[in-house]
C-alpha positions in Angstrom: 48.7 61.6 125.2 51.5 59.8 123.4 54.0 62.2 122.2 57.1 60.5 119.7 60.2 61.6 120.5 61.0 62.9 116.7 57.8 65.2 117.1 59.5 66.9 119.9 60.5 71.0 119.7 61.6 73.2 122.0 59.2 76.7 121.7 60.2 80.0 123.3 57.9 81.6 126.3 57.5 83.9 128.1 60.2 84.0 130.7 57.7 84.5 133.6 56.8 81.1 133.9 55.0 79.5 136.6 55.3 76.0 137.7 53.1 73.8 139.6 53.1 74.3 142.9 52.0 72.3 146.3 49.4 74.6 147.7 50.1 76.0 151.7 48.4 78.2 153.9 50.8 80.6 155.8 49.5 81.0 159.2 50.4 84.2 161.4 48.9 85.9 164.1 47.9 89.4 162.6 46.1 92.5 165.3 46.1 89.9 168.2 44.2 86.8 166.0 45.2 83.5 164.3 45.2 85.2 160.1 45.6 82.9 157.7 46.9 83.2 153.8 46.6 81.0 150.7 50.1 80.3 149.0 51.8 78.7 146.5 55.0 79.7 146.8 56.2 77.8 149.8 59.5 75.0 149.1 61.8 73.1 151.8 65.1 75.1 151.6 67.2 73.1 153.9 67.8 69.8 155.6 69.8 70.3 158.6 68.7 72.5 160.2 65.3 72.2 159.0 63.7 75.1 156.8 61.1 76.0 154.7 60.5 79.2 152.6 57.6 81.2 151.4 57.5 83.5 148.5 54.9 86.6 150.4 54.0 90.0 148.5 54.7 92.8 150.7 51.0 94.4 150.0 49.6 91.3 152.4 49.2 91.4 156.6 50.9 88.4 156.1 53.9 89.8 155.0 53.3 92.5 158.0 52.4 89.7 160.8 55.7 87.5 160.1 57.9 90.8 159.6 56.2 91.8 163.3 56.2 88.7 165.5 59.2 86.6 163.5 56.8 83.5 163.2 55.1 81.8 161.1 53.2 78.6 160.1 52.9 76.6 156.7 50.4 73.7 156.4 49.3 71.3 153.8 45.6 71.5 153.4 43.4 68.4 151.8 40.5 68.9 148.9 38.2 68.9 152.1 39.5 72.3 153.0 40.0 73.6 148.9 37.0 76.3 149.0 38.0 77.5 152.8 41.7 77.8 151.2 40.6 79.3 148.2 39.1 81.7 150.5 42.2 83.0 152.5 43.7 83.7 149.6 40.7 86.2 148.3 40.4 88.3 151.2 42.6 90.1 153.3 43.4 90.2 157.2 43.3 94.1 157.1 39.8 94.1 156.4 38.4 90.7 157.4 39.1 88.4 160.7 40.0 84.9 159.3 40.7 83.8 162.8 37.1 81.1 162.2 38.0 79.6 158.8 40.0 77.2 160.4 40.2 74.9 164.2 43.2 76.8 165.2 46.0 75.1 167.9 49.2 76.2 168.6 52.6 74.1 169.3 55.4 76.4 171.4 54.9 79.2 169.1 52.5 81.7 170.0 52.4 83.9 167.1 52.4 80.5 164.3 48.7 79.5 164.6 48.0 75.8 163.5 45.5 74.2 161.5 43.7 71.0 163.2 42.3 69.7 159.6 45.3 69.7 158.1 47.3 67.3 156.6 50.2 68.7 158.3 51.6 71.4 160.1 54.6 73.3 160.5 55.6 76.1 163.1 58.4 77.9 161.8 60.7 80.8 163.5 62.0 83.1 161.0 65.5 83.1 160.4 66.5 85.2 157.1 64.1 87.7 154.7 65.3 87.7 151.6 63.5 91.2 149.7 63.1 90.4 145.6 61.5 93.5 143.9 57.7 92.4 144.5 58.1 90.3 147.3 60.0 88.6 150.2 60.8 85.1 150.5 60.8 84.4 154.7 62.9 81.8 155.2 61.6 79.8 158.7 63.1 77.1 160.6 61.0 74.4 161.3 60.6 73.7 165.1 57.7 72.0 165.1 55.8 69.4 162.8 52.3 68.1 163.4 50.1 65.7 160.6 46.7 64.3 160.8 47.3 60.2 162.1 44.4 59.5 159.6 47.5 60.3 157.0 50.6 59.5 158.8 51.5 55.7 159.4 54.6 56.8 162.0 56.8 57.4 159.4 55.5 58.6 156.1 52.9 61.6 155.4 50.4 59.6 152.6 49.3 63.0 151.0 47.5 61.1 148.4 44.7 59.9 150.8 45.0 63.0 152.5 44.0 64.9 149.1 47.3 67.8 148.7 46.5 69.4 145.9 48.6 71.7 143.6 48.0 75.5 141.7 49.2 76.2 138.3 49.4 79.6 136.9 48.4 81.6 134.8 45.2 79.2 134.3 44.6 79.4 138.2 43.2 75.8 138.2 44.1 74.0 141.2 44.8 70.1 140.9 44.7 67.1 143.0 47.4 65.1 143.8 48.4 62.3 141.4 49.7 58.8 141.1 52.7 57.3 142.5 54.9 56.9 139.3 58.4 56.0 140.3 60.6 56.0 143.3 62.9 59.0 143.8 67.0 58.2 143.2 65.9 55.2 142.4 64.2 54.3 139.4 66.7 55.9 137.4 69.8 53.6 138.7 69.3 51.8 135.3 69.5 53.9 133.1 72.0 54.1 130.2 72.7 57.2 127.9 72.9 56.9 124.4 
């Protein structure tokens, strides 16, 4: 679609606004078993040390499990793994054991359960809770990182070949990850304002 620039207007929404986001699953070990959880909201908040935080309603086991044990795990699921995703975000570790959707391993955590089909996988102590009125966003320092080798080259994550994919909201649609279209603090060195 090619938009021109004088056809341009700013319209006013409404201010709960969702964004595209990378979809995660939060692993935690809920009743004594590896419990898994669909999620959206999950960003890098730090570089050094490394950290990662998740957005978690407090109505989830997640939200329970981390709270309880102090541990978590995020990882990056592929399109091959959309439906069982999809999945542990519909039903709940109070009433179902999710402990079999995934091939569960664990690094030196014992209460972040990690996913073997994952593009990769983070295991995450938890270092700061920060409670909003509807949820809490756990805050987790990254102490250990696994990825699939059939995506990672020793250096980079490819998570195009690996299939991330992404949720927008309110549509619920979830997306696959697109092209390549410019190199980050980069392709903007050239650029001159009017």
């Amino acid at each position: 679609m090619d938009i021109k620039e004088d056809s341009m207007k700013q319209v006013t929404i409404n201010n709960n606004v969702f964004i595209p986001m990378p979809m995660g699953i939060i692993g935690t070990q809920y009743n004594g078993k590896a419990n898994f959880m669909a999620a959206g909201w999950i960003s890098r908040a730090n570089a050094t040390p490394p950290t990662i935080s998740a957005g978690i309603g407090r109505h989830h086991a997640t939200w329970q499990a981390i709270n309880e044990t102090g541990e978590f795990s995020v990882c990056i699921p592929g399109s091959d793994l959309l439906i069982k995703t999809d999945y542990a975000g519909i039903v709940t570790g109070e009433k179902i054991d999710k402990s079999g959707i995934f091939n569960v391993f664990y690094g030196t955590l014992s209460h972040a359960p990690l996913i073997e089909e994952a593009i990769v996988s983070l295991e995450c102590t938890l270092v700061q809770s920060v409670d909003l009125p509807s949820n809490t966003v756990f805050i987790g320092e990254i102490q250990g990182a696994w990825a699939d080798e059939r995506y990672f080259d020793g250096k980079q994550i490819d998570f195009k070949s690996g299939s991330a994919f992404f949720l927008t909201m309110p549509d619920n649609i979830y997306w696959s990850f697109g092209e390549n279209i410019g190199k980050a603090w980069s392709i903007g060195k050239d650029f001159t304002p009017k």
